[in-house]
DSSP file (Angstrom, degrees, kcal/mol; ACC not computed):
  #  RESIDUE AA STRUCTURE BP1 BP2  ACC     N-H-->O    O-->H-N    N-H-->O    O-->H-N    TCO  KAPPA ALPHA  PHI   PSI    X-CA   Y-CA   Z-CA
    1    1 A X              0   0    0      0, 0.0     2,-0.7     0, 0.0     0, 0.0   0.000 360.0 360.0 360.0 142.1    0.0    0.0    0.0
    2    2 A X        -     0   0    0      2,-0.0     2,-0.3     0, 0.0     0, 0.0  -0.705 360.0-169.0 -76.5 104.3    0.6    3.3   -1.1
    3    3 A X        -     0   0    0     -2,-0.7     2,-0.6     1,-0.0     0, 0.0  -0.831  12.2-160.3-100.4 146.8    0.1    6.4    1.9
    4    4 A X        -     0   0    0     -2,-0.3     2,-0.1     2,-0.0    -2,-0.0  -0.994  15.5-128.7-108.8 121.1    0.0   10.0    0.5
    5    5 A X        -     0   0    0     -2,-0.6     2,-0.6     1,-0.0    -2,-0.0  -0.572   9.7-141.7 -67.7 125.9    0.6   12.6    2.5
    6    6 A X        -     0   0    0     -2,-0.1     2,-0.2     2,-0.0    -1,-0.0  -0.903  26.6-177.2-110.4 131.3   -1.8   15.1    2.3
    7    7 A X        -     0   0    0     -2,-0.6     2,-0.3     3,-0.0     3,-0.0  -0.548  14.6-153.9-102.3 143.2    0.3   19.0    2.5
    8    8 A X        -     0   0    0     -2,-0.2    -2,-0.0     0, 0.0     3,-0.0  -0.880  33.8-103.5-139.7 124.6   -1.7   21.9    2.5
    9    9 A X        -     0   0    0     -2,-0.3     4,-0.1     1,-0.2     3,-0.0  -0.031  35.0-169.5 -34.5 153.1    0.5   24.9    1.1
   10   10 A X        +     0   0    0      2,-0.1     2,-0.4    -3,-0.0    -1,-0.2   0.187  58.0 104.1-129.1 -12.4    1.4   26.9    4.4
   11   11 A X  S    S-     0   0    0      1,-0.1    -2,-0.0    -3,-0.0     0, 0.0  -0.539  87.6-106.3 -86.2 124.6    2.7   29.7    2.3
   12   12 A X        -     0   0    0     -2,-0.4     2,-0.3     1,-0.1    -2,-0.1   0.031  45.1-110.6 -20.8 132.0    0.0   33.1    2.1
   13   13 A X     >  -     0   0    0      1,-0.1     4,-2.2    -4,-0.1    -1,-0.1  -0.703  19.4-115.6 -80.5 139.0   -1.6   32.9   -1.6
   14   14 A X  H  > S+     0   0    0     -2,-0.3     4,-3.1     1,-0.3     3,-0.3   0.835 120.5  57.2 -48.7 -57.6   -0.3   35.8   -3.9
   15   15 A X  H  > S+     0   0    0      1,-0.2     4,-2.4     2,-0.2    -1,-0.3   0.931 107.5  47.5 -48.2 -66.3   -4.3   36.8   -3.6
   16   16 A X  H  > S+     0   0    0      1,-0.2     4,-0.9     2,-0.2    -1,-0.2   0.850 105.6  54.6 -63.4 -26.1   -4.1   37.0   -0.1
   17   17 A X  H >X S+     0   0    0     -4,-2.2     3,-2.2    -3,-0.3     4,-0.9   0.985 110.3  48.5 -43.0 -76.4   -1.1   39.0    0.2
   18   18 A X  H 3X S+     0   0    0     -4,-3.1     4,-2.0     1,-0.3     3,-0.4   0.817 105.5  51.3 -77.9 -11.1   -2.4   41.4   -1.7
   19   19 A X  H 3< S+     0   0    0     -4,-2.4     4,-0.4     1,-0.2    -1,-0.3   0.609 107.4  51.8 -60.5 -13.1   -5.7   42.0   -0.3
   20   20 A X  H << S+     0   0    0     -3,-2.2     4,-0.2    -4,-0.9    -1,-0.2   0.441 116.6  51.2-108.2   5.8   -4.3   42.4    3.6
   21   21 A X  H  < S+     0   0    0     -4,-0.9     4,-0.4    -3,-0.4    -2,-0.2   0.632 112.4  43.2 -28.5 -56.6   -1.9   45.3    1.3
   22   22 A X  S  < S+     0   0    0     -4,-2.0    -2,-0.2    -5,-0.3    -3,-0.1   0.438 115.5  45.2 -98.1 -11.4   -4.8   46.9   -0.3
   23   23 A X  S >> S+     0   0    0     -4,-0.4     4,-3.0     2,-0.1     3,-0.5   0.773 112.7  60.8 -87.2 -33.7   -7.0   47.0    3.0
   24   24 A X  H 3> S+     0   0    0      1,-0.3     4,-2.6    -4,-0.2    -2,-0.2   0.793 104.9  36.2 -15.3 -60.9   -4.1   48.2    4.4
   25   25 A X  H 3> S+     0   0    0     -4,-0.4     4,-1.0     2,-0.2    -1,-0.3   0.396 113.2  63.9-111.7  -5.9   -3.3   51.3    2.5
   26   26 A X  H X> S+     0   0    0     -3,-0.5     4,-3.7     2,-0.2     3,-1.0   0.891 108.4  41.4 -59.7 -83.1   -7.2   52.0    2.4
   27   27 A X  H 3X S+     0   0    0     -4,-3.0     4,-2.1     1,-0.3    -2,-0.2   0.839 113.9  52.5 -31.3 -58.8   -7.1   52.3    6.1
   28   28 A X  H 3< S+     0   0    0     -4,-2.6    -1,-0.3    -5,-0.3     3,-0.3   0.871 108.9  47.7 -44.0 -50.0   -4.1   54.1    5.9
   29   29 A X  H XX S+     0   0    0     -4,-1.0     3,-2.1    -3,-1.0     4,-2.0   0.934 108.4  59.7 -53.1 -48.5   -5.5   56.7    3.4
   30   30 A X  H 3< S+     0   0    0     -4,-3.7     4,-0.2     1,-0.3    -1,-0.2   0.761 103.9  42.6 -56.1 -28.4   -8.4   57.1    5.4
   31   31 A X  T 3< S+     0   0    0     -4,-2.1    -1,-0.3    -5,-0.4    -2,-0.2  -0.033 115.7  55.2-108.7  34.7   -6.8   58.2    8.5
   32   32 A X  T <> S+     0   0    0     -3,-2.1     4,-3.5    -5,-0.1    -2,-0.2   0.643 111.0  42.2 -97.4 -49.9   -4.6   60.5    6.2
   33   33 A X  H  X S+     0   0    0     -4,-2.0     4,-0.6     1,-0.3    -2,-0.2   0.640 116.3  49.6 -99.6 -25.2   -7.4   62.1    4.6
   34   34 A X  H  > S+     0   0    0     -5,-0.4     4,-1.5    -4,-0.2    -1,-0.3   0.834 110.0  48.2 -71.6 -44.6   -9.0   62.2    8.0
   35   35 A X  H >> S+     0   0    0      1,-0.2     4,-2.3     2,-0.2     3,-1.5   0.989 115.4  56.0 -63.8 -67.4   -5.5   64.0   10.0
   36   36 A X  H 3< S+     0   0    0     -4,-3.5    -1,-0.2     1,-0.3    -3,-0.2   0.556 106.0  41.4 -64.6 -11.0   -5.8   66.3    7.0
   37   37 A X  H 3< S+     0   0    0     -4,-0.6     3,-0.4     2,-0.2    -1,-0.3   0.817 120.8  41.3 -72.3 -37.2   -9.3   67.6    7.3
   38   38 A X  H X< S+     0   0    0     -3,-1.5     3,-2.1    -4,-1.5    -2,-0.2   0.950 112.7  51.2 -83.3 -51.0   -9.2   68.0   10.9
   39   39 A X  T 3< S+     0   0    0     -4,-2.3    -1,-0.3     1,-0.2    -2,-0.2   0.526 102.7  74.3 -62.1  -9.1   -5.3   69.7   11.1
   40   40 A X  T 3  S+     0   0    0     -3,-0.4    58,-1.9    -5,-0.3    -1,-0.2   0.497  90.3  59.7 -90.1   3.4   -7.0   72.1    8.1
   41   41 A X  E <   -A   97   0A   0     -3,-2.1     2,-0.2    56,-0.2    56,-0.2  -0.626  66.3-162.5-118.0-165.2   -9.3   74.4   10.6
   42   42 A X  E     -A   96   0A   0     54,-0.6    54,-1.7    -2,-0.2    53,-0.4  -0.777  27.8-112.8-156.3 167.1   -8.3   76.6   13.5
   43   43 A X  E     - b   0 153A   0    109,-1.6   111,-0.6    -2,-0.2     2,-0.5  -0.815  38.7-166.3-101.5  74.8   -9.9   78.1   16.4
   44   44 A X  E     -Ab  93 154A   0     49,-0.6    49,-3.1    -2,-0.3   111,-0.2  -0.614   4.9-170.1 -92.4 121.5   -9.8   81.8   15.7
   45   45 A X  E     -Ab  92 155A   0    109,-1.0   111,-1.2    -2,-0.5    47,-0.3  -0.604   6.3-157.9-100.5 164.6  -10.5   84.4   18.5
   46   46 A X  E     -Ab  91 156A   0     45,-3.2    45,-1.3    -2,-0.2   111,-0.2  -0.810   4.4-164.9-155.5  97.2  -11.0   87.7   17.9
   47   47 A X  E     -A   90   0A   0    109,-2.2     2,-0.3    -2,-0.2    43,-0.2  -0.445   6.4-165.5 -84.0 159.9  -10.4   90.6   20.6
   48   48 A X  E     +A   89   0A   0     41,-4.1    41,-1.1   109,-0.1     2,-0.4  -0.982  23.1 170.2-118.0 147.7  -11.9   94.2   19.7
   49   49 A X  B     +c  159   0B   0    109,-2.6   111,-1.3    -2,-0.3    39,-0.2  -0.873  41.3  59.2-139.3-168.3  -10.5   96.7   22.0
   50   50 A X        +     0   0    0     37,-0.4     2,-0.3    -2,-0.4    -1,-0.2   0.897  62.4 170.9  92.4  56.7  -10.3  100.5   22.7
   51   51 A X        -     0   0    0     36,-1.4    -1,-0.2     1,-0.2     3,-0.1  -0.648  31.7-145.4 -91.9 150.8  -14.5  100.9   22.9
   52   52 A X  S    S-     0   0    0     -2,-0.3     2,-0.2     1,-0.1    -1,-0.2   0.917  78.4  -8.2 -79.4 -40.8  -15.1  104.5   24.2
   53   53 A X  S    S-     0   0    0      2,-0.1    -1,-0.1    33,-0.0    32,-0.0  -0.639  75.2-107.0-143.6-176.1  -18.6  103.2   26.4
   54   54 A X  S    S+     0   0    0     -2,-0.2    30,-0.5    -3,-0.1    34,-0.0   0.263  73.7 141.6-101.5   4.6  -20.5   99.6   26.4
   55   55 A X        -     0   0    0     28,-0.1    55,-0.2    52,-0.0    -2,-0.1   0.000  66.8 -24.0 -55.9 142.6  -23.6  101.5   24.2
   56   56 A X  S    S-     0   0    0     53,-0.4    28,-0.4    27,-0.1    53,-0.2   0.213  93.6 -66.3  55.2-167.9  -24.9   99.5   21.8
   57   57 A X  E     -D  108   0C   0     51,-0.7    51,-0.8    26,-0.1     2,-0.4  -0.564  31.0-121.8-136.6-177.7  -23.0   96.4   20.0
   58   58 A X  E     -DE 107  82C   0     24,-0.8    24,-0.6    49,-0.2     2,-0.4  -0.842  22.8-158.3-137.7 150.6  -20.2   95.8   17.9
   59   59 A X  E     -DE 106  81C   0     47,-2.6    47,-3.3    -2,-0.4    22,-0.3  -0.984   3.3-163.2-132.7 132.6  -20.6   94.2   14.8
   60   60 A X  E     -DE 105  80C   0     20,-2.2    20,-3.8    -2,-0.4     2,-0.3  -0.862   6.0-158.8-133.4 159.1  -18.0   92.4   12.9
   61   61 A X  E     -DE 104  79C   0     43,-1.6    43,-2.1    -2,-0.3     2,-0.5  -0.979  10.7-159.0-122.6 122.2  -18.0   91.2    9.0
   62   62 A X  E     -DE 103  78C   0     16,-1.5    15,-1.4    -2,-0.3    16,-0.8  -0.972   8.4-164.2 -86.3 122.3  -15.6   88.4    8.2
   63   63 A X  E     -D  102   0C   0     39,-2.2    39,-2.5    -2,-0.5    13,-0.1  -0.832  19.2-162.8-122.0 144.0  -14.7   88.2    4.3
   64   64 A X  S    S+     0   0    0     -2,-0.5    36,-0.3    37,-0.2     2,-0.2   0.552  81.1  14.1 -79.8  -0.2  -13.0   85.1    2.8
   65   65 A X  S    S-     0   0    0      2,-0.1     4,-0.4    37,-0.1    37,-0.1  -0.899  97.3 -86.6-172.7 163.0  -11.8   87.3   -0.7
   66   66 A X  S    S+     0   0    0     -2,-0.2     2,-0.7     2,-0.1     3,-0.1   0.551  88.8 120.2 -66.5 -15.1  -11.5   90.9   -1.5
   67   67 A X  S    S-     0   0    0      1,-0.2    -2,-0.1     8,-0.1    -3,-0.1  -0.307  96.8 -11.0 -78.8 100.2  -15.8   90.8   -2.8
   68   68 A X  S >> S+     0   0    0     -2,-0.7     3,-1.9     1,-0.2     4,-0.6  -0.133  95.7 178.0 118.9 -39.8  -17.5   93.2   -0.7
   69   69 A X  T 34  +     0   0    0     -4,-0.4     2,-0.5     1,-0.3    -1,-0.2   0.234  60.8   1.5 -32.1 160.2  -14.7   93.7    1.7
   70   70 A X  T 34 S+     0   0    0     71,-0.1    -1,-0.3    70,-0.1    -9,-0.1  -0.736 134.5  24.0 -94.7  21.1  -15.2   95.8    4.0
   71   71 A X  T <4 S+     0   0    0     -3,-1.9     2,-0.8    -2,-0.5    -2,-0.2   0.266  93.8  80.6-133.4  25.9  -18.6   97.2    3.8
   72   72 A X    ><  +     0   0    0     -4,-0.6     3,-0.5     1,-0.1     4,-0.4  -0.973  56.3 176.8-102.3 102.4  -20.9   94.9    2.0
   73   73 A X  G >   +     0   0    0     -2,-0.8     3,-0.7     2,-0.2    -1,-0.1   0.799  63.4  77.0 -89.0 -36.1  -21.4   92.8    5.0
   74   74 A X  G 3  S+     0   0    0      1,-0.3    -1,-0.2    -3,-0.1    -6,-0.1   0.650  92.7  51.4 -62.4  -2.3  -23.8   90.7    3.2
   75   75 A X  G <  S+     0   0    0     -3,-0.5    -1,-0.3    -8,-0.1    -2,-0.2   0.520  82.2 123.5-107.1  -4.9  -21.2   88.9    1.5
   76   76 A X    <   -     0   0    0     -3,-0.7   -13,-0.2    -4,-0.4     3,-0.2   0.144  62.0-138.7 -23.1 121.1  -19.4   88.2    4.3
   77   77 A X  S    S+     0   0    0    -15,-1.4     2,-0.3     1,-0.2   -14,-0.1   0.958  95.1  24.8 -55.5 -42.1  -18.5   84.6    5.2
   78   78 A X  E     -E   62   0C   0    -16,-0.8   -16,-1.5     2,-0.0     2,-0.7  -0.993  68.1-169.8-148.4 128.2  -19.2   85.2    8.6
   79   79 A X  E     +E   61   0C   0     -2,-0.3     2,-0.3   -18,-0.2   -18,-0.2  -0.877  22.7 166.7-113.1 106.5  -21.7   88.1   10.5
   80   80 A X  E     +E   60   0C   0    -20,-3.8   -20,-2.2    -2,-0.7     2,-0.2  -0.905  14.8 175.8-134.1 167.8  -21.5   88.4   14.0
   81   81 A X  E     +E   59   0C   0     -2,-0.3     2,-0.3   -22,-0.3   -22,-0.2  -0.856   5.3 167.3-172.7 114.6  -22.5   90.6   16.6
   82   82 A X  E     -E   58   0C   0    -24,-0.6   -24,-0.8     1,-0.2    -2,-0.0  -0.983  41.1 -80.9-141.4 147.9  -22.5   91.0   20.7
   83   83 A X        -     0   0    0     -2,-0.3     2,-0.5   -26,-0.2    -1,-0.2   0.205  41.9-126.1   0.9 148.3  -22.9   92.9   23.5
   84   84 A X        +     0   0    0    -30,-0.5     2,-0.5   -28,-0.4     5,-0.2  -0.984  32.4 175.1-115.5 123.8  -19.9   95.3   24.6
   85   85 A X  B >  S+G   88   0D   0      3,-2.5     3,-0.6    -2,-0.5   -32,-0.0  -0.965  70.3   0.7-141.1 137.6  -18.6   94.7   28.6
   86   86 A X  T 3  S-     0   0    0     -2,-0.5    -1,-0.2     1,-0.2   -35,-0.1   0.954 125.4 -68.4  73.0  40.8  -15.8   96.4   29.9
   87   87 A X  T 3  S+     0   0    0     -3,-0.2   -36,-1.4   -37,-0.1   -37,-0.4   0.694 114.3  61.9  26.1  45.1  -15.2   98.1   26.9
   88   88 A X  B <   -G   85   0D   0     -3,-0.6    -3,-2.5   -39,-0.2     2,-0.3  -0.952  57.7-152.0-168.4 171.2  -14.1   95.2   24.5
   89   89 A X  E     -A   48   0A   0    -41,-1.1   -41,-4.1    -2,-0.4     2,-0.3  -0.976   3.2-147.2-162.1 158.4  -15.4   92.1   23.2
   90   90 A X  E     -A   47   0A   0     -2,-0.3     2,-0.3   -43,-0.2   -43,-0.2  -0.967   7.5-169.8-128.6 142.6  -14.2   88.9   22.1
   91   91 A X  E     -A   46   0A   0    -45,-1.3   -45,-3.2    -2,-0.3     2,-0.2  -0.852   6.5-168.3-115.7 169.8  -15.3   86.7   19.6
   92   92 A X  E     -A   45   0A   0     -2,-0.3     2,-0.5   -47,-0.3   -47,-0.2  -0.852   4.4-160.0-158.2 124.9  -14.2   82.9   18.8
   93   93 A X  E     -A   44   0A   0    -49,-3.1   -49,-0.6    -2,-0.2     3,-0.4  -0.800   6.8-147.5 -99.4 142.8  -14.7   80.8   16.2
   94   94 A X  E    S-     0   0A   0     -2,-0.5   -51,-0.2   -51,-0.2    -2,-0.0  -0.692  79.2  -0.4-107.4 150.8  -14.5   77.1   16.1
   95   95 A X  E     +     0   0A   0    -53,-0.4     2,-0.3    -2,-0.3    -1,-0.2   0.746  68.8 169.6   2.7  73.1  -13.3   75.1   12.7
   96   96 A X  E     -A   42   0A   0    -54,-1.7   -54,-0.6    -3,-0.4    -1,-0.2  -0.529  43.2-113.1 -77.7 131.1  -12.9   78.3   10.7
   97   97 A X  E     -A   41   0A   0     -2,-0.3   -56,-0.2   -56,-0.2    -1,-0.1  -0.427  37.1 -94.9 -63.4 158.3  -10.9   76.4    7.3
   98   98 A X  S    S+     0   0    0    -58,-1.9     2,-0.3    52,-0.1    52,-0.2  -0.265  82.6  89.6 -66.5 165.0   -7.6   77.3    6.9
   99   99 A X  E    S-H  149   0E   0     50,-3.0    50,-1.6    -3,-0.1     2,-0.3  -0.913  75.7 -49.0 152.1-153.9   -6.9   80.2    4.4
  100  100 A X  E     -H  148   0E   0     -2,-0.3     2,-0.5   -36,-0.3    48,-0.2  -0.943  55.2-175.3-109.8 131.7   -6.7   84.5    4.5
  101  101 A X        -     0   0    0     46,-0.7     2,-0.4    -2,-0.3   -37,-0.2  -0.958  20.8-147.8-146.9 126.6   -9.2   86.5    6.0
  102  102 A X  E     -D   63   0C   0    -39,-2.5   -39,-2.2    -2,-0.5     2,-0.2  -0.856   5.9-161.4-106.3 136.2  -10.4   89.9    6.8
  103  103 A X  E     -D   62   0C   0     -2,-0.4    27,-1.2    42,-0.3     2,-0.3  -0.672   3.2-172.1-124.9 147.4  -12.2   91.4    9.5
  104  104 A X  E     -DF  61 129C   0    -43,-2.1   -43,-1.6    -2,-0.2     2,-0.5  -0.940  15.5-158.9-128.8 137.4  -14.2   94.7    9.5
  105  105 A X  E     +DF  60 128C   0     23,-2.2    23,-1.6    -2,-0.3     2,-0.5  -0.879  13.8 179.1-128.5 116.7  -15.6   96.2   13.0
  106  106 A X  E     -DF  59 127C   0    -47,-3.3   -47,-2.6    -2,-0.5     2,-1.0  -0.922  15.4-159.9-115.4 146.5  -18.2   98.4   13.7
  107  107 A X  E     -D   58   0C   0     19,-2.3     2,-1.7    -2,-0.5    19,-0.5  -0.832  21.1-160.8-119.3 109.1  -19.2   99.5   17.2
  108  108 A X  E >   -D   57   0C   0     -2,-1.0     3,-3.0   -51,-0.8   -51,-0.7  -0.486  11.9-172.8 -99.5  88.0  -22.5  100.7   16.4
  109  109 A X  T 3  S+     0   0    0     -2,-1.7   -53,-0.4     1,-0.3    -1,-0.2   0.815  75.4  54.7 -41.7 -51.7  -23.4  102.9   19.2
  110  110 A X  T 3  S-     0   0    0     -3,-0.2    -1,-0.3   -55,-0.2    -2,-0.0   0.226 100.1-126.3 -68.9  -4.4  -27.1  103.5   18.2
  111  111 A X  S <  S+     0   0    0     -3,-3.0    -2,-0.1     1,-0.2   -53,-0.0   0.633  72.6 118.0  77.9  21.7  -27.9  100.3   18.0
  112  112 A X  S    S-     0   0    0      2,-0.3    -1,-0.2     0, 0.0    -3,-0.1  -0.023  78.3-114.5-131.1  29.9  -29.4  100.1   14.1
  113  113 A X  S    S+     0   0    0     -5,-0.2     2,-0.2    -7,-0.0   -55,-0.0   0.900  83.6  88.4  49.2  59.3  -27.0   97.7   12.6
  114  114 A X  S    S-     0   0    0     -8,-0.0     2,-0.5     2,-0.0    -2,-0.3  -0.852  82.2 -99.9-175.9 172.5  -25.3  100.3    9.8
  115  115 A X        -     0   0    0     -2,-0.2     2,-0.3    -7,-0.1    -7,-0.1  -0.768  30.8-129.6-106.0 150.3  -22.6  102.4   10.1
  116  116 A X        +     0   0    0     -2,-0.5     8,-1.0     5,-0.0     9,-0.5  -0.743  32.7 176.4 -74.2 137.6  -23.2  106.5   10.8
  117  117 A X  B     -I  123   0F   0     -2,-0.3     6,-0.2     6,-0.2     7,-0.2  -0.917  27.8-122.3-129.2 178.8  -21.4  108.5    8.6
  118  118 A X    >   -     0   0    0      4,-1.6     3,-4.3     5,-0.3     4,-0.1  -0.479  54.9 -84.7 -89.3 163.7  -21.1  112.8    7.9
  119  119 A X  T 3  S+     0   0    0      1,-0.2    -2,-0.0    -2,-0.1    -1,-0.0   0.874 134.5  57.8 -30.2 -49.0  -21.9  114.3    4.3
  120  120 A X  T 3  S-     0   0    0      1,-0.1    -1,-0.2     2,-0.1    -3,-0.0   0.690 115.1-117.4 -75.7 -16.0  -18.1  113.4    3.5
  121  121 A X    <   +     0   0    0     -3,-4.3     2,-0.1     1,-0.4    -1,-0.1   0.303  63.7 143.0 101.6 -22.3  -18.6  109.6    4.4
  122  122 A X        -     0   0    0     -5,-0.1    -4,-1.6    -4,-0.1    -1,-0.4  -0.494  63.5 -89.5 -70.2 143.4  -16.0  109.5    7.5
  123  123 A X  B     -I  117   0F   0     -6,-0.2    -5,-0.3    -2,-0.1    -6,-0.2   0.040  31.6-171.1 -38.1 149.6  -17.3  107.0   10.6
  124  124 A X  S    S+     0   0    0     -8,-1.0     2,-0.3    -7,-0.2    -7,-0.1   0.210  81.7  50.2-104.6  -9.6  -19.6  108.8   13.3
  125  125 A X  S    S-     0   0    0     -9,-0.5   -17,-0.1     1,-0.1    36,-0.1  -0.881 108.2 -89.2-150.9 140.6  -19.2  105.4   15.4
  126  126 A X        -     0   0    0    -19,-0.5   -19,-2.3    -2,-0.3     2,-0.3  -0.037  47.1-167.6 -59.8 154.7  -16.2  103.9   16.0
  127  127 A X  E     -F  106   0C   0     34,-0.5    34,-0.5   -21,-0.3     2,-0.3  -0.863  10.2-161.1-162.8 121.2  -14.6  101.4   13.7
  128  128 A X  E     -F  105   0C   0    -23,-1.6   -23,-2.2    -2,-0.3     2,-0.3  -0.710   6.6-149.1-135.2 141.9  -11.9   98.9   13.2
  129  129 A X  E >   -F  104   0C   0     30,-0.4     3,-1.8    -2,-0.3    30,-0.3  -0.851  35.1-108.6-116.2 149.4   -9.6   96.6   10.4
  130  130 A X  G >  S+     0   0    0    -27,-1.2     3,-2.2    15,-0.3    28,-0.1  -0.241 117.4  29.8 -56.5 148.3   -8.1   93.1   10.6
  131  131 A X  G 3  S-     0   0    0     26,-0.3    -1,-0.3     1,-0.3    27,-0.1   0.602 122.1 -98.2  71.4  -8.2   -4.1   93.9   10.9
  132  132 A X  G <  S+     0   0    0     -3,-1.8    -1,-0.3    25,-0.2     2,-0.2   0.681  80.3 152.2  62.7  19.7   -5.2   97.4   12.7
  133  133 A X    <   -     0   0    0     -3,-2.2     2,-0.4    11,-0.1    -1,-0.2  -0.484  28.7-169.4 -83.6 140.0   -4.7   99.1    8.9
  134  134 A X        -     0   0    0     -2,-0.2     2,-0.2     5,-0.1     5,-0.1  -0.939  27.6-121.0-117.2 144.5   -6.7  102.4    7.6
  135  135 A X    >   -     0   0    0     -2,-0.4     3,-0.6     1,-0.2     4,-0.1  -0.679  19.6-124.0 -93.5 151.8   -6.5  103.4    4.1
  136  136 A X  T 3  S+     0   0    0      1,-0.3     2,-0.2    -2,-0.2    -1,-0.2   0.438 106.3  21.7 -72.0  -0.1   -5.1  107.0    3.6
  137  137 A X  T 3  S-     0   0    0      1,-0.8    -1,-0.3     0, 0.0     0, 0.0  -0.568 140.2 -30.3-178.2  73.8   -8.5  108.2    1.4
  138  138 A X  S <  S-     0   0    0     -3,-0.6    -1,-0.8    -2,-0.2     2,-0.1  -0.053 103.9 -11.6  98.2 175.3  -11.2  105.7    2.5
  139  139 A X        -     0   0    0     -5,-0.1    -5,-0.1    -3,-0.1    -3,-0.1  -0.364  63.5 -98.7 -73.7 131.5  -10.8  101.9    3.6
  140  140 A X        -     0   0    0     -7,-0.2    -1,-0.1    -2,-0.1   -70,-0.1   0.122  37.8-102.0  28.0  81.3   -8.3   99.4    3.5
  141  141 A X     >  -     0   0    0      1,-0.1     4,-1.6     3,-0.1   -71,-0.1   0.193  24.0-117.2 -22.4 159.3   -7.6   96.4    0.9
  142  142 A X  T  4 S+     0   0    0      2,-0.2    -1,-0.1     1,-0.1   -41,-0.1   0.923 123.6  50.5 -54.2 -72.5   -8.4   92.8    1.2
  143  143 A X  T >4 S+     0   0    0      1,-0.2     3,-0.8     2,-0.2    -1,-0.1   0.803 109.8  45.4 -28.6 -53.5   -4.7   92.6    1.0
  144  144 A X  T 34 S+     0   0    0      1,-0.3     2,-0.8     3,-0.0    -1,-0.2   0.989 118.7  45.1 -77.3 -60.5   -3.8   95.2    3.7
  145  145 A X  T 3< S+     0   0    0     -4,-1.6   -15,-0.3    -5,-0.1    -1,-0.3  -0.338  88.2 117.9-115.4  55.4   -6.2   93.8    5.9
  146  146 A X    <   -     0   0    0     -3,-0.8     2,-0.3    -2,-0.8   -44,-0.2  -0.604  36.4-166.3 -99.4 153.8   -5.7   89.8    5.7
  147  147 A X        -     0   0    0     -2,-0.2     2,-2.0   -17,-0.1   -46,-0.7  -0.965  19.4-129.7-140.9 131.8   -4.8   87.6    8.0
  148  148 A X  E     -H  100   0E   0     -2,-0.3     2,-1.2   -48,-0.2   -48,-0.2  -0.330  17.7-167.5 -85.4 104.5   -3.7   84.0    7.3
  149  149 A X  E     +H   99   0E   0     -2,-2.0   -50,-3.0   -50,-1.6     3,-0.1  -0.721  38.1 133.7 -86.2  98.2   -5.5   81.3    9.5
  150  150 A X        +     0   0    0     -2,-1.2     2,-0.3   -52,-0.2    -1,-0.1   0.430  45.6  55.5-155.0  27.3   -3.6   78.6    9.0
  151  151 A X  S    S-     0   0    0     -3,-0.2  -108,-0.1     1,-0.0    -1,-0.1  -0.891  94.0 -85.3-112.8 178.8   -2.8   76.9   12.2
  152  152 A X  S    S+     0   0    0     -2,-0.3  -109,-1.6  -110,-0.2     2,-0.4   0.806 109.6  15.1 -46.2 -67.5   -4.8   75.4   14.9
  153  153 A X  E     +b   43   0A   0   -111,-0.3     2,-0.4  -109,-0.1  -109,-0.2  -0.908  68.2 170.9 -98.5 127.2   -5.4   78.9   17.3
  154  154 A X  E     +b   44   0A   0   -111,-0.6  -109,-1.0    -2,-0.4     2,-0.4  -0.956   5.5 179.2-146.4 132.9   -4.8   81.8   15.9
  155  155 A X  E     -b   45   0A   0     -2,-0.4     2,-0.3  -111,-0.2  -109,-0.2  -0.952   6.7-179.9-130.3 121.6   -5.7   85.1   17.5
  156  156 A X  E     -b   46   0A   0   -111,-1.2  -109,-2.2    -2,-0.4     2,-0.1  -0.980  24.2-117.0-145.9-179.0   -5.5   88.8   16.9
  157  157 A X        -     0   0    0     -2,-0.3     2,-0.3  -111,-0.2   -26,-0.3  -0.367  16.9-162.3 -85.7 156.1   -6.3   92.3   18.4
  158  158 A X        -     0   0    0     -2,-0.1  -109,-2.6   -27,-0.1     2,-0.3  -0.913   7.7-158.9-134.1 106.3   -8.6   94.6   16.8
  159  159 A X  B     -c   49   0B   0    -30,-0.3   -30,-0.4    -2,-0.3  -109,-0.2  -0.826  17.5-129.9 -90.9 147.2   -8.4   98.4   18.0
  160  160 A X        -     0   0    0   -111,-1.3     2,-0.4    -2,-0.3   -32,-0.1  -0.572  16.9-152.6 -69.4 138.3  -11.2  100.6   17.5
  161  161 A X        -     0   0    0    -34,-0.5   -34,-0.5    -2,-0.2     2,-0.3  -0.951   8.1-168.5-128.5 131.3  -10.5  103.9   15.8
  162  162 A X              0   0    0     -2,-0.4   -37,-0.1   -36,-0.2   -36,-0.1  -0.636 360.0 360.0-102.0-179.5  -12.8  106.7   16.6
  163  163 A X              0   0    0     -2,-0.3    -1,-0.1   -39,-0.1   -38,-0.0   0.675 360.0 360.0-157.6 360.0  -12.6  110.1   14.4
């Protein structure tokens, strides 16, 4: 009598190899594409300071792009508005995307959401730019008044200018 040994190949099949490769590097991508979404926003605060009284509210315009910047607030990425205590306020935003941004601040004293101006167009109510810039004959670029959010907290000052 004849015996045969029955072997069963011990060695991984070519097939299997590359399927536990290819779930692999799926996984992997996925928690790449995952680090990179989350590591692409910030927590951006935003003090205002130098308010003359607490009257009224401050209002701020965030713009993603030069389009509106800085007094079409209705294209604004972001519209916000609070209370004044202690003469400042702070805003913060939570998983703002990275990129460049401009802020414009009005502390609207009167309380009717616009800004006051005289015949000529200069502020009656106090007012403020990302980067603390004033244009010499009227407002501020997008450019002059960016700021790049593009780590996790990023924070700046805003002074009020009154005139």
């Amino acid at each position: 009598m004849h015996k045969t040994k029955n072997t069963v190949n011990s060695q991984p099949s070519l097939i299997s190899v590359f399927l536990s490769v290819f779930v692999t590097l799926c996984f992997l991508n996925i928690s790449f594409i995952t680090f990179t979404q989350e590591s692409s926003k910030s927590n951006f605060t935003i003090n205002i300071t130098e308010f003359k009284n607490n009257d009224g509210k401050v209002l701020l315009s965030i713009f993603k792009d030069n389009n509106g910047f800085p007094d079409e607030s209705e294209k604004a990425a972001y519209l916000l508005s609070s209370k004044i205590k202690n003469q400042s306020a702070q805003f913060t935003l939570e998983d703002v995307p990275y990129g460049n941004y401009a802020i414009s601040v009005i502390h609207d004293e009167n309380n009717n959401g616009k800004l006051e101006t005289n015949l000529f167009g200069i502020p009656q109510e106090a007012v403020g730019m990302s980067q603390n810039v004033m244009g010499a004959f009227g407002p501020p670029s997008f450019n002059e008044a960016k700021i790049k959010v593009n780590s996790p907290n990023v924070a700046t000052t805003i002074r009020l200018r009154h005139y």
